[in-house]
C-alpha positions as CSV (number, residue, x, y, z in Angstrom):
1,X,0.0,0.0,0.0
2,X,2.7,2.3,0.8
3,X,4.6,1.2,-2.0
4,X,2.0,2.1,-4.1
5,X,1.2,5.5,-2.7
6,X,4.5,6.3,-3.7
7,X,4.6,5.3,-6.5
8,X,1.3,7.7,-7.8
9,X,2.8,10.5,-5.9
10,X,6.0,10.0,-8.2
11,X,3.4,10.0,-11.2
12,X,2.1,13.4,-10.5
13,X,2.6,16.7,-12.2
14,X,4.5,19.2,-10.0
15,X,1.6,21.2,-10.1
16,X,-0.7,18.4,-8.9
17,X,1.1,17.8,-5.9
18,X,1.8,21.9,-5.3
19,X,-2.3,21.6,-5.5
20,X,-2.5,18.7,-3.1
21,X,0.0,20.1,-0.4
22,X,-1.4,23.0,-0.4
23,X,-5.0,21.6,0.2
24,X,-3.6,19.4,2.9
25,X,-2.2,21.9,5.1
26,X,-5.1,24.3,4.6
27,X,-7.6,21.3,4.9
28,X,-6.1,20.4,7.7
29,X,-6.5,23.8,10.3
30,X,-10.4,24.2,9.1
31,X,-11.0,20.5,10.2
32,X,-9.3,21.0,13.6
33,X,-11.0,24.0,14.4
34,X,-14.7,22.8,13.1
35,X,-14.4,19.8,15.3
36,X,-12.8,22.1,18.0
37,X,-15.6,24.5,17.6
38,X,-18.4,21.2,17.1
39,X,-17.1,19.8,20.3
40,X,-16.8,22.9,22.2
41,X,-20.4,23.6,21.4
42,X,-21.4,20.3,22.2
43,X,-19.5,20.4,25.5
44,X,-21.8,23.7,26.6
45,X,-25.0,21.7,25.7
46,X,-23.6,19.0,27.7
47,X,-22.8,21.5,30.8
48,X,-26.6,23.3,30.6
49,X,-27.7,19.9,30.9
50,X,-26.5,18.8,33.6
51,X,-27.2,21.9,35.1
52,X,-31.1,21.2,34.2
53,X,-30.7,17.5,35.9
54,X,-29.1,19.3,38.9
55,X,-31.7,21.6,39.2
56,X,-34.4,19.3,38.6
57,X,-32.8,16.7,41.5
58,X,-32.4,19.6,44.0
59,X,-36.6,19.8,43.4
60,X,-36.9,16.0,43.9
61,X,-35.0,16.0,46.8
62,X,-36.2,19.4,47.8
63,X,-40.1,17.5,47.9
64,X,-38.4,14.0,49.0
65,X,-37.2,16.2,52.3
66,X,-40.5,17.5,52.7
67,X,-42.8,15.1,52.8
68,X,-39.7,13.2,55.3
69,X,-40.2,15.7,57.7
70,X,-44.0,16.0,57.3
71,X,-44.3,12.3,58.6
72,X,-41.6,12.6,61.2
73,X,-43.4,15.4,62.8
74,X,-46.7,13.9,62.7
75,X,-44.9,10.8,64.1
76,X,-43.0,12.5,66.8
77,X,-46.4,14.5,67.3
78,X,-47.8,10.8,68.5
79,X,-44.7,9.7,70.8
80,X,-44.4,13.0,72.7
81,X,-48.7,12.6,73.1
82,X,-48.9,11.9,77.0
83,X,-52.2,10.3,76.9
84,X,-51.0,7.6,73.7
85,X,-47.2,6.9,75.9
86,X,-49.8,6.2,78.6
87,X,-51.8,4.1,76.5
88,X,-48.6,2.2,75.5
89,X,-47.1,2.1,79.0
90,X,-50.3,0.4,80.5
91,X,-50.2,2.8,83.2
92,X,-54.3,2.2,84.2
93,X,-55.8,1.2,87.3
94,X,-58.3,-0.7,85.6
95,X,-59.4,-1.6,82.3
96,X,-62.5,1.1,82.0
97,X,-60.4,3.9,81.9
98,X,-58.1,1.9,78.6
99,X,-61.0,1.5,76.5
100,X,-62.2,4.9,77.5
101,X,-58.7,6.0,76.1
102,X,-58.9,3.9,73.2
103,X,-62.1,4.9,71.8
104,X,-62.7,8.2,72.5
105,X,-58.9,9.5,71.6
106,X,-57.2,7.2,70.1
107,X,-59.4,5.9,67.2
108,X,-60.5,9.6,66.5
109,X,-56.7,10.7,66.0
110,X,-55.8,8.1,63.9
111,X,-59.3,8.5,61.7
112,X,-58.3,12.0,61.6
113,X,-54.9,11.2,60.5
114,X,-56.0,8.9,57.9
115,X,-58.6,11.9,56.2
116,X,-56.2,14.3,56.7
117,X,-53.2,12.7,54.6
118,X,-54.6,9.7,52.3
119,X,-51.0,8.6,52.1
120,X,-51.0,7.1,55.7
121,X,-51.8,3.1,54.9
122,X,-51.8,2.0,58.8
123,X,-50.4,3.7,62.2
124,X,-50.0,0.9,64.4
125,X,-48.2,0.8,68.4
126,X,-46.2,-2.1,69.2
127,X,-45.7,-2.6,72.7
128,X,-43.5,-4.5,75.1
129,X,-46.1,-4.3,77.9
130,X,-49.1,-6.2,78.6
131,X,-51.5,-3.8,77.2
132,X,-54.8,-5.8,75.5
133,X,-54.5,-5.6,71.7
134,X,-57.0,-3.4,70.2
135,X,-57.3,-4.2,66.2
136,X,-54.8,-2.8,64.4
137,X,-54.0,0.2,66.5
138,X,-52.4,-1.4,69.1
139,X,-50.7,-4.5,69.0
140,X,-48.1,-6.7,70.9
141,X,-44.3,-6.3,69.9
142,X,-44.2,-10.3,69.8
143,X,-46.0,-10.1,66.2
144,X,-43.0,-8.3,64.8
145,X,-40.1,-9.4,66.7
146,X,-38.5,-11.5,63.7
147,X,-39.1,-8.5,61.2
148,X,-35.7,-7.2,59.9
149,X,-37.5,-3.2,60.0
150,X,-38.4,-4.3,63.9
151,X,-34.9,-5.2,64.7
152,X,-33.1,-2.5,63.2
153,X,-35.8,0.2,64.8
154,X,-34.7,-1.7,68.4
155,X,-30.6,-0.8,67.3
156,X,-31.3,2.5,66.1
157,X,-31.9,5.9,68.0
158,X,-34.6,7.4,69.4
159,X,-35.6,9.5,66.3
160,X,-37.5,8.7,63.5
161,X,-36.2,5.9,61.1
162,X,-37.5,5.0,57.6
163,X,-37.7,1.3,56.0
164,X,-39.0,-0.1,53.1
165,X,-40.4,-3.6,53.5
166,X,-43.6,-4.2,51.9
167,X,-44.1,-0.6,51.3
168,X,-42.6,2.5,52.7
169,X,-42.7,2.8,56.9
170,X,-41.2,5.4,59.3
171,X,-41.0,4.6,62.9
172,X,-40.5,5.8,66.1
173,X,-39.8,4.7,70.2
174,X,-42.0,5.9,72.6
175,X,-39.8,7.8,75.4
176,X,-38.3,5.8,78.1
177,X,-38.3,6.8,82.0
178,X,-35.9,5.8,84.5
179,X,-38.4,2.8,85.6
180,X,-39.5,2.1,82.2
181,X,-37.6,-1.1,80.8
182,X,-40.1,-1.8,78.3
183,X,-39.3,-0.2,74.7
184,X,-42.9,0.6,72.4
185,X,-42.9,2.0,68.8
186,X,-45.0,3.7,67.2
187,X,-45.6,2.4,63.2
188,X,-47.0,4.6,60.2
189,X,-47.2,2.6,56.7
190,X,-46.8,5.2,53.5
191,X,-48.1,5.1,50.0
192,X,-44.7,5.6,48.3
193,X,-46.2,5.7,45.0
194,X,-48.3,9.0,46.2
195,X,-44.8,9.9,48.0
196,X,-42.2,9.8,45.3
197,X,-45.2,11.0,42.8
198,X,-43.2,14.1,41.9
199,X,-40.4,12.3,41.4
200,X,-41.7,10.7,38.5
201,X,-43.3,13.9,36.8
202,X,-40.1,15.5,37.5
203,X,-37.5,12.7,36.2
204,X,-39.6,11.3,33.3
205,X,-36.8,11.4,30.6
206,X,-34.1,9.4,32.9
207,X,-33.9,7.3,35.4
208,X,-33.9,8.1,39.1
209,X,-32.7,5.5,41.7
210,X,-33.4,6.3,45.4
211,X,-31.5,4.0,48.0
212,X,-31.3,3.9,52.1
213,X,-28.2,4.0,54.0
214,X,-27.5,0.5,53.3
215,X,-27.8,0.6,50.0
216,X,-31.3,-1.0,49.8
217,X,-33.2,0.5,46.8
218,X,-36.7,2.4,47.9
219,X,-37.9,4.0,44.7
220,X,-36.8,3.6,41.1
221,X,-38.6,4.7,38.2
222,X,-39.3,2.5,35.0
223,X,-36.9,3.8,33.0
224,X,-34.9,1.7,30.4
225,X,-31.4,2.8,31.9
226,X,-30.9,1.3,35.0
227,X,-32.0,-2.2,34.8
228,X,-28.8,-2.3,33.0
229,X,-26.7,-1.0,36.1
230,X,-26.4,-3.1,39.2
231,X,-26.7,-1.5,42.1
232,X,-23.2,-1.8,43.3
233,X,-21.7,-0.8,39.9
234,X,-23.9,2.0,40.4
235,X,-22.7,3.2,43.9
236,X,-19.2,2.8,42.6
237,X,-19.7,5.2,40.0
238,X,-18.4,8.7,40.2
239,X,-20.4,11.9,39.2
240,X,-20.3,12.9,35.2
241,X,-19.5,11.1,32.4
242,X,-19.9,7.2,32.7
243,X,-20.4,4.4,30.1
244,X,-21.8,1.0,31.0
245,X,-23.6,-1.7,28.8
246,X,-22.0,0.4,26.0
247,X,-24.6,3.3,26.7
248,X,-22.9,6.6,27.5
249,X,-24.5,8.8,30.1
250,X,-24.3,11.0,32.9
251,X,-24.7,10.8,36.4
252,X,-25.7,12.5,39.2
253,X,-25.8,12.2,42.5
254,X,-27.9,14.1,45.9
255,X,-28.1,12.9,49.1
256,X,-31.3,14.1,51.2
257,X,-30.9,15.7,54.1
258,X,-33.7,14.2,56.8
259,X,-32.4,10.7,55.9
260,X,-29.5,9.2,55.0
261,X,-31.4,8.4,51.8
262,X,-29.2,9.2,48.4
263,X,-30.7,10.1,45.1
264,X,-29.2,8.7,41.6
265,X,-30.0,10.1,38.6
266,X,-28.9,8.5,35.6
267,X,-28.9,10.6,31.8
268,X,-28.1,9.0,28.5
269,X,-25.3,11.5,26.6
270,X,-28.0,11.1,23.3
271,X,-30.6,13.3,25.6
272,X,-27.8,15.4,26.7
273,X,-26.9,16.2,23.1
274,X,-30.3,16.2,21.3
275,X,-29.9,19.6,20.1
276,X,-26.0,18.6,18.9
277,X,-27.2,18.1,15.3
278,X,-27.5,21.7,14.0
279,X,-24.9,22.2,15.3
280,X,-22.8,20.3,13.5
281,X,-24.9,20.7,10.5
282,X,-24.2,24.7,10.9
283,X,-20.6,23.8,11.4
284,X,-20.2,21.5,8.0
285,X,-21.7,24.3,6.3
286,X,-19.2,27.0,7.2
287,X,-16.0,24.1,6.3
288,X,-17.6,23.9,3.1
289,X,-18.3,27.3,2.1
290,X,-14.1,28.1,3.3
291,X,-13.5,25.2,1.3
292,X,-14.3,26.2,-2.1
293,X,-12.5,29.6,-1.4
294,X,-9.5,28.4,-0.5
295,X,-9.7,25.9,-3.8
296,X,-9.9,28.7,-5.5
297,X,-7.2,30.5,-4.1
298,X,-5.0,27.7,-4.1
299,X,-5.6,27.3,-7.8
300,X,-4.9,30.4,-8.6
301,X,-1.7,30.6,-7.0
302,X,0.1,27.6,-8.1
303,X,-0.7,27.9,-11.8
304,X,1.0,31.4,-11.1
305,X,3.8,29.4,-9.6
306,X,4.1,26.7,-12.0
307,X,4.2,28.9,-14.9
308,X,7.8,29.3,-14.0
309,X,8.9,25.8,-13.7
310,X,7.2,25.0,-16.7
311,X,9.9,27.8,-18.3
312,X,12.8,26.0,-16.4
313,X,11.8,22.7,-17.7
314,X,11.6,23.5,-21.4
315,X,15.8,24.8,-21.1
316,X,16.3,21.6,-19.9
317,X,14.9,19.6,-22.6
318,X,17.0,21.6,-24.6
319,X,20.3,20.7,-22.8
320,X,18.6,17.2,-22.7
321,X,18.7,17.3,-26.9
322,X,22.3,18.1,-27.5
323,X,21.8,22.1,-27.1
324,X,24.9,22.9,-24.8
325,X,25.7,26.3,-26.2
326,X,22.7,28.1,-24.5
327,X,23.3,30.8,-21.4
328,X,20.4,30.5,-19.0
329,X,20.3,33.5,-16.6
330,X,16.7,34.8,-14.1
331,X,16.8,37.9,-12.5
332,X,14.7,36.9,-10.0
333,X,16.2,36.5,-6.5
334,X,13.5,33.8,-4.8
335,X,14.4,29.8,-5.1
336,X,13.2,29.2,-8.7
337,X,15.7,32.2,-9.5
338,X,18.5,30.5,-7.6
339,X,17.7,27.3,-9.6
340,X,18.0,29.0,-13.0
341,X,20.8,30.6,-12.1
342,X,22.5,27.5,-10.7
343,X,21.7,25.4,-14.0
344,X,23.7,28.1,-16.1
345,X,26.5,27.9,-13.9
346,X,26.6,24.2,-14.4
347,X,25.9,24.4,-17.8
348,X,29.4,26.5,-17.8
349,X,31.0,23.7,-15.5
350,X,29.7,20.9,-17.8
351,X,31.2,22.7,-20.7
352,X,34.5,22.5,-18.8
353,X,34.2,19.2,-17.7
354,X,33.7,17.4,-21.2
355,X,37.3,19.1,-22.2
356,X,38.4,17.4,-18.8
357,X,36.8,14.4,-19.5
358,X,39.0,13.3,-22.8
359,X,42.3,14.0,-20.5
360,X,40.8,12.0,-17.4
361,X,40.2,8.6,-20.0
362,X,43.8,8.6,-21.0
363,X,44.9,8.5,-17.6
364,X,42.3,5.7,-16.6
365,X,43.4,3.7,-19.5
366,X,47.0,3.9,-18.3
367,X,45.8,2.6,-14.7
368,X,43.6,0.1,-16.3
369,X,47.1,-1.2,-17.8
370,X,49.2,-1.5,-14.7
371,X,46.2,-3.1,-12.9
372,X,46.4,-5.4,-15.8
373,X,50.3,-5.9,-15.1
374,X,49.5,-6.2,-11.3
375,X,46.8,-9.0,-12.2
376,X,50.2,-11.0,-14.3
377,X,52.8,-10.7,-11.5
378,X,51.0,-13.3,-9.3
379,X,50.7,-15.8,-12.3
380,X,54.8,-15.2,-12.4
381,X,55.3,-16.1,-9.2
382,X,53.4,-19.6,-9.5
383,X,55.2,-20.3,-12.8
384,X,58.4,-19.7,-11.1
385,X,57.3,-21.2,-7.8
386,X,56.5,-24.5,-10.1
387,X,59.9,-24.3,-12.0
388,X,61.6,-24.2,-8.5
389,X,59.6,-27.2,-7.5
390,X,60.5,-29.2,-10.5
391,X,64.0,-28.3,-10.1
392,X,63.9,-29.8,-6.5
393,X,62.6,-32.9,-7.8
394,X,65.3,-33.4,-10.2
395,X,67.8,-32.9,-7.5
396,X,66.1,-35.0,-5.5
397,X,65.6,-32.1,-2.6
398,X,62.1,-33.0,-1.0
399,X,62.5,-30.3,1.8
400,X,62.9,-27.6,-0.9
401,X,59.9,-29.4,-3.3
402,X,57.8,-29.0,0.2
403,X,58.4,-26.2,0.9
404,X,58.4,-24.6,-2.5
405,X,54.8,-26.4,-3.1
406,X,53.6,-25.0,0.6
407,X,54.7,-21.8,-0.4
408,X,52.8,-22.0,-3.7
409,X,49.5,-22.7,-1.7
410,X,50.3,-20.3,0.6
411,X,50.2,-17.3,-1.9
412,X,47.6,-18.4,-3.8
413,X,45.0,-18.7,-1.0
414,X,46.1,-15.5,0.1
415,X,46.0,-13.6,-3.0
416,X,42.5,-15.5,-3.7
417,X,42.5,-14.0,-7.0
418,X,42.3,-10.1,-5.8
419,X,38.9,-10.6,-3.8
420,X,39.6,-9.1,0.1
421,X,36.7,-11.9,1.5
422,X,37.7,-15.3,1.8
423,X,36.3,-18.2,3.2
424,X,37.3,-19.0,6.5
425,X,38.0,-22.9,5.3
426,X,40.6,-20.6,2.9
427,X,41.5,-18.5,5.9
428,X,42.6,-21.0,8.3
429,X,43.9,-23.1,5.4
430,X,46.3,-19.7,4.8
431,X,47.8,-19.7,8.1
432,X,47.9,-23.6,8.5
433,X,50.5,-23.4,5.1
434,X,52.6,-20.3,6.4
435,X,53.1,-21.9,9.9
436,X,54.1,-25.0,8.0
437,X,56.4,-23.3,6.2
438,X,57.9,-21.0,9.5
439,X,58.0,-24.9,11.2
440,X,60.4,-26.1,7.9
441,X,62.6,-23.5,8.5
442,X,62.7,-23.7,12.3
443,X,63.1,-27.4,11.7
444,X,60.4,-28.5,14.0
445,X,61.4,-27.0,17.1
446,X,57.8,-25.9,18.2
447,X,54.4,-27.6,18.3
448,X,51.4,-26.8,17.1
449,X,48.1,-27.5,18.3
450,X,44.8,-27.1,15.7
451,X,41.3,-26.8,17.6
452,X,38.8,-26.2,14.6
453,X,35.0,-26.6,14.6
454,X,33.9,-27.5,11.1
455,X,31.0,-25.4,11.8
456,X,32.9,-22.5,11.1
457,X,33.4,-23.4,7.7
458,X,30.1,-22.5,5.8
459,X,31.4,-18.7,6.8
460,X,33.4,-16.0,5.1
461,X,35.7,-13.3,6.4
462,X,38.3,-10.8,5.4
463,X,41.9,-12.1,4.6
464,X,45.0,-11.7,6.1
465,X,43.8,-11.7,10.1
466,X,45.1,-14.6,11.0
467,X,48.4,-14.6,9.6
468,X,49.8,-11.4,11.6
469,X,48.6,-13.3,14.9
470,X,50.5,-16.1,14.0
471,X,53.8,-14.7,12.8
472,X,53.4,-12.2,16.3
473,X,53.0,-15.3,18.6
474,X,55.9,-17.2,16.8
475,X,58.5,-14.5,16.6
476,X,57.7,-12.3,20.0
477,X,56.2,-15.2,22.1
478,X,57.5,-18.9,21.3
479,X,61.3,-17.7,19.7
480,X,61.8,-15.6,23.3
481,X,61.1,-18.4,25.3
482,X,63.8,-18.5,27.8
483,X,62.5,-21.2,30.3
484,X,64.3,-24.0,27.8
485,X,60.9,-25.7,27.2
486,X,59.3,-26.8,23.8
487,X,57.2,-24.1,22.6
488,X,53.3,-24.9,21.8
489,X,51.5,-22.9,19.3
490,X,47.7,-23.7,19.3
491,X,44.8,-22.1,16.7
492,X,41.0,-22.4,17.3
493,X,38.0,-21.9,15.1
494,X,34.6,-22.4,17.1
495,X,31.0,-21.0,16.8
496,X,30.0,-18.5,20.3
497,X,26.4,-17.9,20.0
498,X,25.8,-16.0,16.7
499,X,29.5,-15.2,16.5
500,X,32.8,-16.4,15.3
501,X,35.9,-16.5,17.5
502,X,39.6,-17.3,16.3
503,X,42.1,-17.9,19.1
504,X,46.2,-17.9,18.5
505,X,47.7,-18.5,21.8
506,X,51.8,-19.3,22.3
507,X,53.4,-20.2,25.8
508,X,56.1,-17.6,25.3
509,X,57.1,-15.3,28.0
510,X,54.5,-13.3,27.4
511,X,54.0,-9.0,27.2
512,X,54.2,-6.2,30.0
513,X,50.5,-4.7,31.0
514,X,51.8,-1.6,29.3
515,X,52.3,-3.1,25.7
516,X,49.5,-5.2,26.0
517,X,47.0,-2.6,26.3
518,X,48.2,-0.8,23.1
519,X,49.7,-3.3,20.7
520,X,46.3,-2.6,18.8
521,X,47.1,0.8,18.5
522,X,51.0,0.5,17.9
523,X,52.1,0.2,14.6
524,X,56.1,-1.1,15.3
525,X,57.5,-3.3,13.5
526,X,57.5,-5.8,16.1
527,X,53.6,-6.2,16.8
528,X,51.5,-4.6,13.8
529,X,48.4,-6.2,14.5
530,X,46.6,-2.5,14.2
531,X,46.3,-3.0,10.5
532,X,44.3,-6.3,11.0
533,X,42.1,-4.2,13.9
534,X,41.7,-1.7,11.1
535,X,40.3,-3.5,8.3
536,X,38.3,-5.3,11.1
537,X,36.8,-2.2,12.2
538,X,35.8,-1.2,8.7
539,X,34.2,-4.4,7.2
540,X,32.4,-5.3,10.5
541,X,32.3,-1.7,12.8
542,X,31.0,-2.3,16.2
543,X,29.9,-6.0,15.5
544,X,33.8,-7.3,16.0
545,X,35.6,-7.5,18.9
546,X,39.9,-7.9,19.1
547,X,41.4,-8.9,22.1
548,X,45.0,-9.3,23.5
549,X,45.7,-11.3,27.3
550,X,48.9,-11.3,28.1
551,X,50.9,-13.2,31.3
552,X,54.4,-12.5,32.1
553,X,56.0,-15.8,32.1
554,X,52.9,-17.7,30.7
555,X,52.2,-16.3,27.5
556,X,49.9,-14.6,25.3
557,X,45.9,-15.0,23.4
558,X,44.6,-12.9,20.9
559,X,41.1,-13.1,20.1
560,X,39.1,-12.1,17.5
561,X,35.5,-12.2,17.3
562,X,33.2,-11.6,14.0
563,X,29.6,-12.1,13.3
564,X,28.3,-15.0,11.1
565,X,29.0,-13.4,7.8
566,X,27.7,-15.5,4.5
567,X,29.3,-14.5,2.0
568,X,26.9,-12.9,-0.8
């Protein structure tokens, strides 16, 4: 794809792509700042919104508080009523003066309750004493002892506490004396649907969850949001923008202040942003209409532009066709001026340089000819090498044939016919033959010991690294030796990881720290190894690795490490 993307940009006219870069950048800023101005836009909506839902909530809870404290009043009213916490306390000599109690003031107030606010269900006491029940105004504590709302009420304080169990209850303990051991509560059942009736009208585009203190839900609406949201993914959620079941919305949250009661309201974003459309459809128009302008601009000014390229080009087809005499001069002084300007000068140069030209080939034909020579001189040396060989053989000399035909090899691996990479079968082959023939003319008086892994061979490497290592260990290591022993020369080729390692180590007397450290830097006669650490350095950079460990009395390793290189 990229390939090809290229490839039609390369296709284009100059001016097509002056048109297209142009439109880019432009295009670019008018986007950005119609989605900046879109969103920005959208964002306000967004705020006014919520705003609205905040208002709305602080009405719900505003009503929810309200009618909360309307009840606890009326039920505090009932508690703090001596003649009902004497009913309750079954403080009567006899049973006349109960009923007298019971009908005449008791069934009246609660009747008058019951017209007065057609939410009340039921008001019922619940009593520890040993009061006679009398229908459902009064009844023993013993009926509602395993109730989860009786239990809690028994925990809680002495104020008014709100439950929703079957319906919607607030309850409330009668005042206890010093004597008093007995606890009695007073019970008022609610119509919640009549209760949280504004909260419906109010919240009828979203949902609204109301839940106690322990979470337990007491009112939610029947809206299609929340049956999505647990409850406890719900009371984990923070205020503003949420998403869950892949529905983005909003969320607030109000707690109400006569309970402990807190108020979720949940908003889908879509509601939010209804009005979001014309928005955006006001925004796509104003892009488009500064689109076409600036098409027409831009058109405008690179056919201006181009014009003068289009002049440039046709000089250069006539340079192209043979036409070298021409002088091409622009007054102008912005880049396409400096290019005209510059391809007359060169024009002048290339003039120049085609005189120059016939003068250079002579000379390259005379270095073509001593390469040529250069190329001969090797196959002089073998034919002489072989005449010396023969010569040996007639004489019946075997030690000069040998080492005449060692020689031979020698040379022609390391020449390997002008090419700098070698195998490293060749490689090590090379240095086998040249310590051969240093071991012929030393007549034996070292040993050498080869450790190659065959691995190595399906490599390559640059010539002539081996060979300096050996000829340094023989002549400044083994010849030095001064201990009297037999001198040991050993060479090893093995695979480490995804490198190769060569090894020459002698048992000579070995180098001071000071020489050690900078033999690969030195270039005396007596250790040039920096040449090999050069050419090292420039076929394989930081990839390579040349080291030199040196023990006085023990001897001396160099190591060199390539990477796996196959040759191409």
């Amino acid at each position: 794809m990229k390939r090809a993307a290229i490839s039609l940009l390369n296709r284009m006219r100059f001016k097509q792509k002056l048109f297209i870069s142009y439109l880019i950048v432009i295009i670019i800023p008018i986007l950005v700042l119609g989605w900046y101005a879109y969103n920005q836009s959208k964002q306000m909506l967004n705020i006014q919104g919520i705003q609205g839902i905040e208002k709305n909530i602080d009405t719900i809870s505003g009503s929810i508080d309200s009618s909360v404290e309307r009840y606890n009043r009326a039920v505090q009213s009932i508690v703090f009523n001596k003649t009902f916490q004497k009913i309750v306390a079954n403080d009567y000599s006899d049973l006349v003066n109960l009923s007298y109690d019971l009908k005449e003031y008791l069934s009246p107030y609660f009747n008058m309750m019951s017209v007065l606010d057609r939410d009340v269900e039921k008001i019922t006491f619940y009593t520890q004493t040993y009061v006679p029940e009398y229908g459902d105004s009064v009844l023993s504590a013993d009926r509602v002892k395993e109730e989860g709302w009786y239990k809690e009420a028994m925990k809680g304080s002495t104020g008014s506490q709100w439950f929703f169990q079957d319906g919607l209850i607030v309850v409330n303990k009668f005042p206890q004396f010093f004597t008093d051991k007995t606890v009695n509560i007073v019970y008022m059942k609610i119509n919640g649907d009549s209760m949280f009736r504004n909260v419906a009208e109010l919240a009828k585009d979203y949902s609204v969850v109301l839940t106690d203190g322990h979470g337990r839900v007491i009112y939610a609406n029947q809206n299609k949001l929340y049956p999505h949201v647990g409850l406890n993914e719900l009371q984990r959620l923070k205020e503003g923008a949420i998403t869950f079941g892949g529905v983005d919305a909003f969320l607030v949250k109000k707690t109400v202040k006569q309970t402990n009661w807190t108020i979720y309201c949940i908003v889908p974003a879509a509601e939010m942003s209804r009005n979001a459309g014309s928005i955006l459809d006001a925004t796509l128009i104003i892009i488009g209409a500064c689109m076409v302008i600036v098409l027409i601009v831009i058109w405008i000014f690179s056919r201006t532009m181009i014009r003068r390229v289009y002049s440039l080009n046709s000089l250069m087809k006539r340079v192209e066709i043979g036409d070298l005499s021409m002088k091409v001069s622009s007054e102008s002084k912005d880049e396409i001026g400096e290019l005209t300007n510059r391809f007359g000068s060169m024009l002048i140069r290339l003039n120049g340089l085609i005189d120059e030209l016939f003068r250079n080939k002579i000379v390259q034909k005379e270095a073509e000819f001593k390469a040529l020579q250069w190329q001969m001189n090797p196959h002089f040396l073998y034919n002489t090498l072989s005449f010396i060989n023969w010569k040996a053989l007639r004489s019946d000399a075997p030690d000069i044939s040998k080492v005449v035909t060692t020689m031979s090899k020698f040379y022609r691996t390391g020449l390997n016919r002008g090419d700098s990479l070698i195998p490293i079968r060749d490689e090590l082959e090379h240095v086998k033959l040249y310590i051969e023939i240093i071991q012929i003319t030393k007549d034996h008086s070292f040993d050498v010991l080869y450790e190659i892994d065959e691995a190595v061979f399906d490599y390559a490497t640059i010539n002539f690294i081996l060979q300096p290592l050996a000829e340094n260990a023989i002549m400044h290591g083994i010849n030095r030796k001064e201990d009297g022993g037999r001198g040991l020369l050993q060479v090893s080729a093995k695979l480490i990881q995804d490198k190769v390692a060569f090894t020459v180590t002698d048992n000579g007397p070995g180098m001071p720290p000071g020489i050690a450290e900078t033999i690969l830097e030195s270039r005396s006669s007596g250790y040039g190894l920096k040449n090999v650490n050069e050419r090292l350095l420039i076929k394989f950079g930081s990839e390579y690795s040349f080291g030199v460990r040196s023990i006085l009395g023990e001897g001396t390793q160099m190591q060199i490490i390539i990477p796996r290189y196959i040759r191409p």
